[in-house]
PDB file of N, CA, C and O in Angstrom:
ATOM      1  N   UNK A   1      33.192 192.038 109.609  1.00  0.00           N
ATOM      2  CA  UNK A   1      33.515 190.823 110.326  1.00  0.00           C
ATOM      3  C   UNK A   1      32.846 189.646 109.612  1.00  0.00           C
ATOM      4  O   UNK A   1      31.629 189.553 109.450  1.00  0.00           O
ATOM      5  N   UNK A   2      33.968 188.550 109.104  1.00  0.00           N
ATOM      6  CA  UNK A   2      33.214 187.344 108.442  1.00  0.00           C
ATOM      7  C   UNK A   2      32.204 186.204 109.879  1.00  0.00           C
ATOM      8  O   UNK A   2      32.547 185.813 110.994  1.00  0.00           O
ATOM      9  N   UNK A   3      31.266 186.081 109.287  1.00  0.00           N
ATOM     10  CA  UNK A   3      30.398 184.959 110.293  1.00  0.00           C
ATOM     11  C   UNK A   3      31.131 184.536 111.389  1.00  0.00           C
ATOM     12  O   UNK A   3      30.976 184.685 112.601  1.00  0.00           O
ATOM     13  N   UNK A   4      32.608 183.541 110.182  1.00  0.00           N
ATOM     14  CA  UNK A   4      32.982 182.508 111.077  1.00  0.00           C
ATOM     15  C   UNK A   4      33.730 183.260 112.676  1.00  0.00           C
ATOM     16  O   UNK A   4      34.029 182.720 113.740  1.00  0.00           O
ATOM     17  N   UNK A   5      33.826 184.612 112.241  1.00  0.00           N
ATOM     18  CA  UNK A   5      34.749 185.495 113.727  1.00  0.00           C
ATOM     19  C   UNK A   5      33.747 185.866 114.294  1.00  0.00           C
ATOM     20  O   UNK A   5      34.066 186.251 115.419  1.00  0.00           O
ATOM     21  N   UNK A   6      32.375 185.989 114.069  1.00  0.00           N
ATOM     22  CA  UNK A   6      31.310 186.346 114.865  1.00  0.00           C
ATOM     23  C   UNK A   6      31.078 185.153 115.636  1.00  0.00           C
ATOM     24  O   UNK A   6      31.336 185.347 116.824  1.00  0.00           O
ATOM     25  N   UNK A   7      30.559 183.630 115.299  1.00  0.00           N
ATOM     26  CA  UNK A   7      29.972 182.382 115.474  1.00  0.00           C
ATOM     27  C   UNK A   7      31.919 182.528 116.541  1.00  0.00           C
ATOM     28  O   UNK A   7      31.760 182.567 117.761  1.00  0.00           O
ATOM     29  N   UNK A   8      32.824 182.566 116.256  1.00  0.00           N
ATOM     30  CA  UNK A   8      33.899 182.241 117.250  1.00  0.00           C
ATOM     31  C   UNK A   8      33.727 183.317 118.528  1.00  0.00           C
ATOM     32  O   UNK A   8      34.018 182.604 119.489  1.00  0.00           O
ATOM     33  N   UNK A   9      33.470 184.402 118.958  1.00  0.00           N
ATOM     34  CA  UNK A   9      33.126 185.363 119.455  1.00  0.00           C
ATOM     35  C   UNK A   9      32.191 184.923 120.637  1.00  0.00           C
ATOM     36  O   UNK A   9      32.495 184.975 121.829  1.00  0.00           O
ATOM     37  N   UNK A  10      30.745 184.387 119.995  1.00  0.00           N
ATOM     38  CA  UNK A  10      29.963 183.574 119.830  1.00  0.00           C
ATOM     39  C   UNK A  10      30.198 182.992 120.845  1.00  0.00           C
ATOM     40  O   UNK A  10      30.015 183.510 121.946  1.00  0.00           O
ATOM     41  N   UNK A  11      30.764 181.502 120.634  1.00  0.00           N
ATOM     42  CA  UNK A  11      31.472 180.437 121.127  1.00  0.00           C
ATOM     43  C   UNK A  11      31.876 180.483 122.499  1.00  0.00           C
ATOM     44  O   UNK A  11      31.715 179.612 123.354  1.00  0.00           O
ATOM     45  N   UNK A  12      32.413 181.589 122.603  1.00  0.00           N
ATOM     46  CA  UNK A  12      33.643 181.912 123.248  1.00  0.00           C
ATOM     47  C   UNK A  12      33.143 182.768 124.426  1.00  0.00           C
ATOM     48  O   UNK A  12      33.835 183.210 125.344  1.00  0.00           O
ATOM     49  N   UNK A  13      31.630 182.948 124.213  1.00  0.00           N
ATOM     50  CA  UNK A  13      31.137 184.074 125.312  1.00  0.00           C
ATOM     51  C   UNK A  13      31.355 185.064 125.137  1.00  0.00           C
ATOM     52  O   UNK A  13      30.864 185.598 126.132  1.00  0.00           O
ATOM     53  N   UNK A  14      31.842 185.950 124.461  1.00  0.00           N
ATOM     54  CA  UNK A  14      32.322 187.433 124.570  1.00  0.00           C
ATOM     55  C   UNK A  14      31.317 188.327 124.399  1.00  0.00           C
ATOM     56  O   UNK A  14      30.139 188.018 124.580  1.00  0.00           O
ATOM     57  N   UNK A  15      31.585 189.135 124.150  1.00  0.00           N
ATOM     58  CA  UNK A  15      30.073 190.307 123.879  1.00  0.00           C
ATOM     59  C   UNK A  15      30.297 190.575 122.905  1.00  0.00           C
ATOM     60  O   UNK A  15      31.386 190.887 122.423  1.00  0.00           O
ATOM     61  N   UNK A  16      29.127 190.490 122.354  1.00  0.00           N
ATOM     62  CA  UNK A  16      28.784 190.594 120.605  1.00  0.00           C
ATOM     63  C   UNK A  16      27.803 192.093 120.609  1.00  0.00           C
ATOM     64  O   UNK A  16      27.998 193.025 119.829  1.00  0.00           O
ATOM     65  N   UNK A  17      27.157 192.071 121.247  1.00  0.00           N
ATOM     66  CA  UNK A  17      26.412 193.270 121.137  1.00  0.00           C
ATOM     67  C   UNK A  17      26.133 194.438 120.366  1.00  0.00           C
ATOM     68  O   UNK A  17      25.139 195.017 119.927  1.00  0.00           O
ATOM     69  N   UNK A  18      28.211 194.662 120.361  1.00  0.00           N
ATOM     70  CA  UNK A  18      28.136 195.754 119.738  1.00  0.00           C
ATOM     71  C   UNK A  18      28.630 195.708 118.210  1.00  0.00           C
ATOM     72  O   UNK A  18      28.978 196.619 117.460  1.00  0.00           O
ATOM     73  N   UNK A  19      28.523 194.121 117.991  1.00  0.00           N
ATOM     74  CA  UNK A  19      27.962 193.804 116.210  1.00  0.00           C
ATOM     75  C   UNK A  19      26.608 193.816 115.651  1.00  0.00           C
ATOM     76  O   UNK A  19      26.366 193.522 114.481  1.00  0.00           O
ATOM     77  N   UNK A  20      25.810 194.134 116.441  1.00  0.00           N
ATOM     78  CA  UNK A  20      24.721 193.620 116.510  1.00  0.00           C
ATOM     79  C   UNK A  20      23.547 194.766 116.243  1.00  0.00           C
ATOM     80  O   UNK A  20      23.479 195.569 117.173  1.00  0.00           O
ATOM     81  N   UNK A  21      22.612 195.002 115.164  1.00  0.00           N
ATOM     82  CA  UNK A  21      21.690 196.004 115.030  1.00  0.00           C
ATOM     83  C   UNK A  21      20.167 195.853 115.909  1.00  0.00           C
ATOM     84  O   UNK A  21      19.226 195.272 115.369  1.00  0.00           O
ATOM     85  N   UNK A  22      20.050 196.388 117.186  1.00  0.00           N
ATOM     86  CA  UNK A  22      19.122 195.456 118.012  1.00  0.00           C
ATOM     87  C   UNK A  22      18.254 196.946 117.369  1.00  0.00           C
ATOM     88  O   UNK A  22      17.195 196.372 117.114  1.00  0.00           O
ATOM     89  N   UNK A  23      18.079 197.944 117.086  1.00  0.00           N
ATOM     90  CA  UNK A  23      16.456 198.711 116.795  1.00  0.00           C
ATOM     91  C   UNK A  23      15.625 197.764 115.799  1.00  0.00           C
ATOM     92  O   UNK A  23      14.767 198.604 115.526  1.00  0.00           O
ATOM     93  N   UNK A  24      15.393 197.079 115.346  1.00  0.00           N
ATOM     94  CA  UNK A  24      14.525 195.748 114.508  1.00  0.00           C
ATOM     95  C   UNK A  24      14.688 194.708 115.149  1.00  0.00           C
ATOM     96  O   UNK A  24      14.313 193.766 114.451  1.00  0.00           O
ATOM     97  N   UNK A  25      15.187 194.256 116.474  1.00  0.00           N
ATOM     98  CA  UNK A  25      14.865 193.368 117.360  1.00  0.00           C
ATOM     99  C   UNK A  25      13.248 193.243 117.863  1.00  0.00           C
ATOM    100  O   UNK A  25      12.516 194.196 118.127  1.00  0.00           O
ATOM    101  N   UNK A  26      12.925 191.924 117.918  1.00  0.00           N
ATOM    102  CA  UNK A  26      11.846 191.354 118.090  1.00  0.00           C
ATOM    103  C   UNK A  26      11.764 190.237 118.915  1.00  0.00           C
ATOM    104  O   UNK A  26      12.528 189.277 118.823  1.00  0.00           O
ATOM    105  N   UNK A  27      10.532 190.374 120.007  1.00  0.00           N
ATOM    106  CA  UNK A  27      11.059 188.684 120.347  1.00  0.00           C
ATOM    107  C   UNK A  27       9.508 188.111 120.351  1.00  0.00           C
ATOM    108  O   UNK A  27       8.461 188.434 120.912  1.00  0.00           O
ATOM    109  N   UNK A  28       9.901 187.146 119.477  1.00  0.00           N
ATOM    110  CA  UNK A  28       8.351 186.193 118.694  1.00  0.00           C
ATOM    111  C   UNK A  28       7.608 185.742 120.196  1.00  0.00           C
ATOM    112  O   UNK A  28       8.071 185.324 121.257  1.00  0.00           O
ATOM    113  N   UNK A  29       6.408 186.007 119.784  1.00  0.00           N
ATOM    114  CA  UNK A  29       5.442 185.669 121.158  1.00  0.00           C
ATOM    115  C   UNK A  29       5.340 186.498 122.063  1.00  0.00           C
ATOM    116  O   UNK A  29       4.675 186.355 123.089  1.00  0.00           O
ATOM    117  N   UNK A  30       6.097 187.584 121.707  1.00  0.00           N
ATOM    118  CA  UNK A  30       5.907 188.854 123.090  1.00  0.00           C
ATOM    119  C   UNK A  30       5.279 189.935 122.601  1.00  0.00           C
ATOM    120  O   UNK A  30       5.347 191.013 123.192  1.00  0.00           O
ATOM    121  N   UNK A  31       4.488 189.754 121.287  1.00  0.00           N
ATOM    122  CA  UNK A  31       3.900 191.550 120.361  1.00  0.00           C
ATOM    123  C   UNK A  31       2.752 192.120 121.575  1.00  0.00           C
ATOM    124  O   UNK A  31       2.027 191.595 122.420  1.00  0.00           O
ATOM    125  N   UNK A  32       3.015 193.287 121.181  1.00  0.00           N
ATOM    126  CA  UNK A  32       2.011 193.344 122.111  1.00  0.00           C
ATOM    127  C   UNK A  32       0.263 193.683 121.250  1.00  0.00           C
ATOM    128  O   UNK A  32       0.258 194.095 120.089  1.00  0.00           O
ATOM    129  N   UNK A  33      -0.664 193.514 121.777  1.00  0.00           N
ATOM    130  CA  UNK A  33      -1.355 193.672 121.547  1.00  0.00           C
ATOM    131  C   UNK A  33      -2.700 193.885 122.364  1.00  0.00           C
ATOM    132  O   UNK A  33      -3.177 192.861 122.853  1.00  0.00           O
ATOM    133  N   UNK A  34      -3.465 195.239 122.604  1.00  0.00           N
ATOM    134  CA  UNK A  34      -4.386 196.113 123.293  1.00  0.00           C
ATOM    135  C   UNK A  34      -5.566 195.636 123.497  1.00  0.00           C
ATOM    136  O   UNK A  34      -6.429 195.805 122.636  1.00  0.00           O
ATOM    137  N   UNK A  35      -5.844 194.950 124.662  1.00  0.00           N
ATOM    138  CA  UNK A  35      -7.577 194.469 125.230  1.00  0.00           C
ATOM    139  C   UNK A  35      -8.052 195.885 125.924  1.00  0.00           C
ATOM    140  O   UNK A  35      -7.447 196.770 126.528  1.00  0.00           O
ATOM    141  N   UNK A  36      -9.157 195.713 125.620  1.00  0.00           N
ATOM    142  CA  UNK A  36     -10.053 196.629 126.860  1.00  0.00           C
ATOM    143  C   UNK A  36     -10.888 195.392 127.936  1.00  0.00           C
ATOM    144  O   UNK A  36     -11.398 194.357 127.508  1.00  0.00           O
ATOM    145  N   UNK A  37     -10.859 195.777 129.240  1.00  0.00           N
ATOM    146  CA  UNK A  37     -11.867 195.136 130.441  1.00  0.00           C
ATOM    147  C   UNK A  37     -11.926 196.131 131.220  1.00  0.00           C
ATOM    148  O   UNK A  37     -11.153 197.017 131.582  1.00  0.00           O
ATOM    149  N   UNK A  38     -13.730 195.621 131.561  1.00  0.00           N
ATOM    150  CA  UNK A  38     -14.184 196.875 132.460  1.00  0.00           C
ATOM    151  C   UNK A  38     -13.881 195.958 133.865  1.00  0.00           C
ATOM    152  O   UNK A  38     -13.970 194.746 133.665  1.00  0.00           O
ATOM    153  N   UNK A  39     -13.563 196.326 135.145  1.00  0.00           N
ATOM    154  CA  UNK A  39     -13.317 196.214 136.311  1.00  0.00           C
ATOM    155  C   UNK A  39     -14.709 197.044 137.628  1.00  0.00           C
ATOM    156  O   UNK A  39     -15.440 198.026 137.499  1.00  0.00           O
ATOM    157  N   UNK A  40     -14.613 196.533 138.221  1.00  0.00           N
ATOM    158  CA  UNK A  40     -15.452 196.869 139.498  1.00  0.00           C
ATOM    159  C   UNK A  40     -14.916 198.113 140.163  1.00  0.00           C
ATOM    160  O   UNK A  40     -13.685 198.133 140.166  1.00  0.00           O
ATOM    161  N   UNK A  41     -15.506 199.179 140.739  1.00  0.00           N
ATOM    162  CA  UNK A  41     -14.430 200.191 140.847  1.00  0.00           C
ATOM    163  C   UNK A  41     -13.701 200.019 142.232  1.00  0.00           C
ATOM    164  O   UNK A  41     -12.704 200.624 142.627  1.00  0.00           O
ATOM    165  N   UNK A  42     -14.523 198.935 142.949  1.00  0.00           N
ATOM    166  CA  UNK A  42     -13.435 198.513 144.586  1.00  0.00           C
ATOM    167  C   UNK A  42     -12.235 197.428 143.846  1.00  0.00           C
ATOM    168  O   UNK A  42     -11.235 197.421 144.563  1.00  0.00           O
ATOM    169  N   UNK A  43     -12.081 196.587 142.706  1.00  0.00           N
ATOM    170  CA  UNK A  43     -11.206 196.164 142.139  1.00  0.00           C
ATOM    171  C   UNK A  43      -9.932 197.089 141.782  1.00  0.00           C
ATOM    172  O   UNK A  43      -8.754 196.971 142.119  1.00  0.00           O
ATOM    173  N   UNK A  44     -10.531 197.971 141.046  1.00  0.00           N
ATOM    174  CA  UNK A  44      -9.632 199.155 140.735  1.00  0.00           C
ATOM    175  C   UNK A  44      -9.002 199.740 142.112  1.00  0.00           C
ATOM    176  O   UNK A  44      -7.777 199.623 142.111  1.00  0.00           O
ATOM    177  N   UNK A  45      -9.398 200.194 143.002  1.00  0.00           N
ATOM    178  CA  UNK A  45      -8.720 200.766 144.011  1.00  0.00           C
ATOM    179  C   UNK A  45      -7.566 199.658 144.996  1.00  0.00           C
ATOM    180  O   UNK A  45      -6.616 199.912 145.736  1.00  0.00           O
ATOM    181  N   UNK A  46      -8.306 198.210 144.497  1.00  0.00           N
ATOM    182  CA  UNK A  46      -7.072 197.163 145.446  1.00  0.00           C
ATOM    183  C   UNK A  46      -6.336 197.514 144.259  1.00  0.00           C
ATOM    184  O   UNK A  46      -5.223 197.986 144.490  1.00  0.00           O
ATOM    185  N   UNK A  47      -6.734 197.386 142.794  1.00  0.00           N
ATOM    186  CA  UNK A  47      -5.283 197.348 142.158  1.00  0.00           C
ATOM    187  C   UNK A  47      -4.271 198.770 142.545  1.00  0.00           C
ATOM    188  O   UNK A  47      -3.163 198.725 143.079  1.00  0.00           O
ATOM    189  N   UNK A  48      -4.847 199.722 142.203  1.00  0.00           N
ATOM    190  CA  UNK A  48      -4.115 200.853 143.182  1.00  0.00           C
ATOM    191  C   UNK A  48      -3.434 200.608 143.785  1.00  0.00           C
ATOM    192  O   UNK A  48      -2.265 200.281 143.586  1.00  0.00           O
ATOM    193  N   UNK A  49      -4.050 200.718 144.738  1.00  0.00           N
ATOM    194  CA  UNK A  49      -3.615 200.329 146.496  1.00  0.00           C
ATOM    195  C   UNK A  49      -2.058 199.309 146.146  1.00  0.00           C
ATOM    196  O   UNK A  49      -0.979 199.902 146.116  1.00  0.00           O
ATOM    197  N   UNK A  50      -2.105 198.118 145.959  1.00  0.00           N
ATOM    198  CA  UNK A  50      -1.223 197.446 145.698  1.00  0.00           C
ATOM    199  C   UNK A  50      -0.046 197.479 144.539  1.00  0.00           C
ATOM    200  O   UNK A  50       0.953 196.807 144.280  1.00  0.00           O
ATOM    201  N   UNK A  51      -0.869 198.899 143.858  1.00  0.00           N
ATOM    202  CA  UNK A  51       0.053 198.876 142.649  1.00  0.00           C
ATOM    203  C   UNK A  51       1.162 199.917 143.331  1.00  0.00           C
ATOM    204  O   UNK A  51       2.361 199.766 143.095  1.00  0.00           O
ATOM    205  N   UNK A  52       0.536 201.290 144.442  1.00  0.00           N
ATOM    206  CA  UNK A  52       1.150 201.691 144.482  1.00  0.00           C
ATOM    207  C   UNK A  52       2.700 201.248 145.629  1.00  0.00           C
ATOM    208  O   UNK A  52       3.900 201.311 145.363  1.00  0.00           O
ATOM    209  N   UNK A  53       1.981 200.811 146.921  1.00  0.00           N
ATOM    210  CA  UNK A  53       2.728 199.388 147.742  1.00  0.00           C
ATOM    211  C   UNK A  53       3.454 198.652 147.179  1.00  0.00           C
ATOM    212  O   UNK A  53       4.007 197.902 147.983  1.00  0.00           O
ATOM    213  N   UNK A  54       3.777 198.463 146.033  1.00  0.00           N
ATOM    214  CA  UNK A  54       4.591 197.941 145.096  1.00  0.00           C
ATOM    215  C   UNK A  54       5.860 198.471 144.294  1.00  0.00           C
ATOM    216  O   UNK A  54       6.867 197.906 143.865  1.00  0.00           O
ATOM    217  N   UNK A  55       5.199 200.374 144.253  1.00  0.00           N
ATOM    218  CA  UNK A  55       6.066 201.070 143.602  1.00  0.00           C
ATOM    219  C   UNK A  55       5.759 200.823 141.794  1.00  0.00           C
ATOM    220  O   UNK A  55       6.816 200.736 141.171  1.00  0.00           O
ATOM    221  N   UNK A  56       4.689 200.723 141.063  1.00  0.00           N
ATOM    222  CA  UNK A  56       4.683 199.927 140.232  1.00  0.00           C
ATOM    223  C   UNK A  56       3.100 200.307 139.881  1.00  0.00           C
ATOM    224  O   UNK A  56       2.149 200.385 140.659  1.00  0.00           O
ATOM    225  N   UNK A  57       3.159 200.590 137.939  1.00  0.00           N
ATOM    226  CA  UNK A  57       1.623 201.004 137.869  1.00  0.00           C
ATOM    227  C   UNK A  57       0.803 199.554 137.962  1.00  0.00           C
ATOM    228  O   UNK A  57       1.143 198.387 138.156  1.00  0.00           O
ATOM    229  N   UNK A  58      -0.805 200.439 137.653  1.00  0.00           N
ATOM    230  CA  UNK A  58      -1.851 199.509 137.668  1.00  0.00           C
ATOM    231  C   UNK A  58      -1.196 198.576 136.638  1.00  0.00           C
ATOM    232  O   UNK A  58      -0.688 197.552 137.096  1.00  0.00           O
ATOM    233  N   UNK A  59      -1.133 198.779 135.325  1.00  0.00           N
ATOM    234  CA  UNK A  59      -0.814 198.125 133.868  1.00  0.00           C
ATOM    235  C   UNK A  59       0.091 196.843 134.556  1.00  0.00           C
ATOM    236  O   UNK A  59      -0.362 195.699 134.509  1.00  0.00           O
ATOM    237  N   UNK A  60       1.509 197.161 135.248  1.00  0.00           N
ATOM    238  CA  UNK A  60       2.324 196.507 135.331  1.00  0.00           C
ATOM    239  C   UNK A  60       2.242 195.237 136.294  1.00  0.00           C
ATOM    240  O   UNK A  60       3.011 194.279 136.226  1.00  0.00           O
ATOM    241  N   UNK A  61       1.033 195.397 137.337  1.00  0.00           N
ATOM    242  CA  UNK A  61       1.124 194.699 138.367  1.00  0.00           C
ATOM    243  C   UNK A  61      -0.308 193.662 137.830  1.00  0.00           C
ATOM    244  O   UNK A  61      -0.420 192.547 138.340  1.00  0.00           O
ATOM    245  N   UNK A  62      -1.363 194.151 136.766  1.00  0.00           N
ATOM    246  CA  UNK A  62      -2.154 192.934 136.171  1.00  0.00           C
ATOM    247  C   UNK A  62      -1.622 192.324 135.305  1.00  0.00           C
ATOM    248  O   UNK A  62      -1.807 191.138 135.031  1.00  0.00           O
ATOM    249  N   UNK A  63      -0.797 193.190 134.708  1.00  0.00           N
ATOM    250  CA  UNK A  63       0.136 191.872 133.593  1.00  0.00           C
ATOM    251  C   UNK A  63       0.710 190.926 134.684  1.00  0.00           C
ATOM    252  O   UNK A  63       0.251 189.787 134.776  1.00  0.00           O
ATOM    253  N   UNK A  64       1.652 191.334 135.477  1.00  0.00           N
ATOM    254  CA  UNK A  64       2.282 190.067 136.514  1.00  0.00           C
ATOM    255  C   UNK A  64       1.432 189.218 136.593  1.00  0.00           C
ATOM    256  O   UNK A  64       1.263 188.169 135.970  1.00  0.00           O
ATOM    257  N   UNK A  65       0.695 189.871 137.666  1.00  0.00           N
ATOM    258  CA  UNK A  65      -0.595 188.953 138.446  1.00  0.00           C
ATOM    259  C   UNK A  65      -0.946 187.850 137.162  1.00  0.00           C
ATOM    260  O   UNK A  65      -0.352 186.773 137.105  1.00  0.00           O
ATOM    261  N   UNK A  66      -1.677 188.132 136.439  1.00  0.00           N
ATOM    262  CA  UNK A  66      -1.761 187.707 135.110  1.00  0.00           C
ATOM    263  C   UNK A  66      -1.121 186.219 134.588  1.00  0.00           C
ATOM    264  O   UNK A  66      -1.520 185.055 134.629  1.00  0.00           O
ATOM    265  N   UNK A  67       0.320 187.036 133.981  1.00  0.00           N
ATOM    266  CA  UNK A  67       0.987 186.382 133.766  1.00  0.00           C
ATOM    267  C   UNK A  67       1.826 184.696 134.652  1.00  0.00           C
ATOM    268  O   UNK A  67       2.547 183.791 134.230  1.00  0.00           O
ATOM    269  N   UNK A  68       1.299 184.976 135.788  1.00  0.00           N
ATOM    270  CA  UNK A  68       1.910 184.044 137.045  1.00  0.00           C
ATOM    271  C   UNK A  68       0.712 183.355 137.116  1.00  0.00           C
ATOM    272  O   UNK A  68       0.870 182.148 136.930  1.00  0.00           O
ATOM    273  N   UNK A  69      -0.329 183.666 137.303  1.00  0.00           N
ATOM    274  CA  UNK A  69      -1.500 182.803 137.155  1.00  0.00           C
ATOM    275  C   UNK A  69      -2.255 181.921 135.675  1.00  0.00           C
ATOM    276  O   UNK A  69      -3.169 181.099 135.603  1.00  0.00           O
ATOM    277  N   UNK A  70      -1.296 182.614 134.548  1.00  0.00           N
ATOM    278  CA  UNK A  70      -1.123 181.427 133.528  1.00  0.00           C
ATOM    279  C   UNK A  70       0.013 180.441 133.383  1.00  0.00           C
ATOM    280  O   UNK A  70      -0.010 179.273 132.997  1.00  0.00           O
ATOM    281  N   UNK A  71       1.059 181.237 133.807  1.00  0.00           N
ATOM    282  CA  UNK A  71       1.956 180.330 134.135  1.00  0.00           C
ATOM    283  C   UNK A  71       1.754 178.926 135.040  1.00  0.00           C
ATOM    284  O   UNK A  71       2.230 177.863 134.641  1.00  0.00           O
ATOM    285  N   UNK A  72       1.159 179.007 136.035  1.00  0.00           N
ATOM    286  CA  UNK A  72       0.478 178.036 137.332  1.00  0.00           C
ATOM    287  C   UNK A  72      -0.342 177.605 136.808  1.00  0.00           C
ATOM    288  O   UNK A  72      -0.516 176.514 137.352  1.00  0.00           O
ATOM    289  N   UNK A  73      -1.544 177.810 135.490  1.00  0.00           N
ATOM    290  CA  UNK A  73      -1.854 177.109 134.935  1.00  0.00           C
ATOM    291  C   UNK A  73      -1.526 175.901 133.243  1.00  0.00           C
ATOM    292  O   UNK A  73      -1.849 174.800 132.797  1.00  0.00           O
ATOM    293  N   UNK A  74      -0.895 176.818 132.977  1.00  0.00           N
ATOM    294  CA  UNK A  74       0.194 176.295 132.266  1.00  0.00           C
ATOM    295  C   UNK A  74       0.992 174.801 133.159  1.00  0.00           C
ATOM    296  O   UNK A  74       0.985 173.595 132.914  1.00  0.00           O
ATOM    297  N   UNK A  75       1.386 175.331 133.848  1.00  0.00           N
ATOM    298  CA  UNK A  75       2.231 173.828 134.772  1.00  0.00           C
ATOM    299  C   UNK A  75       1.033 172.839 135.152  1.00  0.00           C
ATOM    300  O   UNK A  75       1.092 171.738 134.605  1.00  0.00           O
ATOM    301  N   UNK A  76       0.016 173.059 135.963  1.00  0.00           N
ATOM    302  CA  UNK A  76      -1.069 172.247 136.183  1.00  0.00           C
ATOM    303  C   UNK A  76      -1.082 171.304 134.583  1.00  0.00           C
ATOM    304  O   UNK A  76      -0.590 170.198 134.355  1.00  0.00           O
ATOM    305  N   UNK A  77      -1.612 171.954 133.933  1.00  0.00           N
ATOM    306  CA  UNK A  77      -1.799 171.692 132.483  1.00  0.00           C
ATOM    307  C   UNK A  77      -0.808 170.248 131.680  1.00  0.00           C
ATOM    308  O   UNK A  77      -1.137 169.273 131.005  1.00  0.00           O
ATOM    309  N   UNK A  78       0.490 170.779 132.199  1.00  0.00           N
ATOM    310  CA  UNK A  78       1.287 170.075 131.697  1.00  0.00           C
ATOM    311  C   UNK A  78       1.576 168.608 132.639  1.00  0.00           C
ATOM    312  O   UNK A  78       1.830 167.537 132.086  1.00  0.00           O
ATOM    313  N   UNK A  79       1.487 168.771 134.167  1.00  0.00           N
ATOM    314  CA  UNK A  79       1.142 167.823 134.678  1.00  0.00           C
ATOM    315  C   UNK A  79       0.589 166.531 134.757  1.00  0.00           C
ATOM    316  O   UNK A  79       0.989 165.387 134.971  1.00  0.00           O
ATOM    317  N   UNK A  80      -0.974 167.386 134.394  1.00  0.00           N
ATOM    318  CA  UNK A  80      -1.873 166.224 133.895  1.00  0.00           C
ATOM    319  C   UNK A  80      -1.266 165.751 132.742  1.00  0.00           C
ATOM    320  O   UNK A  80      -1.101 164.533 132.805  1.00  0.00           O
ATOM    321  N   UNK A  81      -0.934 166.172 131.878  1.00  0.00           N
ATOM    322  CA  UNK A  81      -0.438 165.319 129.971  1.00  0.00           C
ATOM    323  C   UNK A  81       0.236 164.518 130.159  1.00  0.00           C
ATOM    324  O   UNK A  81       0.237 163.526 129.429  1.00  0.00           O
ATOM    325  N   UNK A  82       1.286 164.677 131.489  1.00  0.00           N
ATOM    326  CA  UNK A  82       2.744 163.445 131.354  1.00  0.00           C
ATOM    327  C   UNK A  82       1.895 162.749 132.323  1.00  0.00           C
ATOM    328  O   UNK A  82       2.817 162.401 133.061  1.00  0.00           O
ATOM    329  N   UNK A  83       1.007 162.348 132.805  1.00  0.00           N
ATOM    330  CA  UNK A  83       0.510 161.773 133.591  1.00  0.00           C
ATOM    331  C   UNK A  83      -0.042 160.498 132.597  1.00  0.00           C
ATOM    332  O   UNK A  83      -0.687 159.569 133.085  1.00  0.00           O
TER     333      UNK A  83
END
């Protein structure tokens, strides 16, 4: 398939997907990369507790948590600048 029928495809909304070699897909800013932190062991058991109330491991529910509380700071952040 030349570009220009891909970029029209493209265009056009259709599903490309299955032109597409996604096993060497990457998405910049998401690598992962392995911290260790030690935790309190009544910390550990709310994360439990809530991880399992959730349906959802420990790992998955401090990344959220995490992630939403940089986000909220992130926005604060940006607030103040256009200010």
């Amino acid at each position: 398939m030349k570009a220009t029928e891909f970029d029209a495809k493209f265009d056009q909304e259709e599903d490309i997907t299955e032109f597409l070699d996604l096993s060497q897909a990457k998405r910049p800013g998401h690598e992962q990369k392995r911290v260790n932190v030690d935790f309190p062991a009544w910390m550990i058991e709310a994360l439990d507790y809530e991880a399992k109330r959730l349906g959802v491991t420990r790992q998955s529910i401090i990344k959220v948590w995490l992630a939403e509380r940089l986000e909220k700071s992130a926005h604060r952040n940006i607030q103040y600048i256009d200010v």
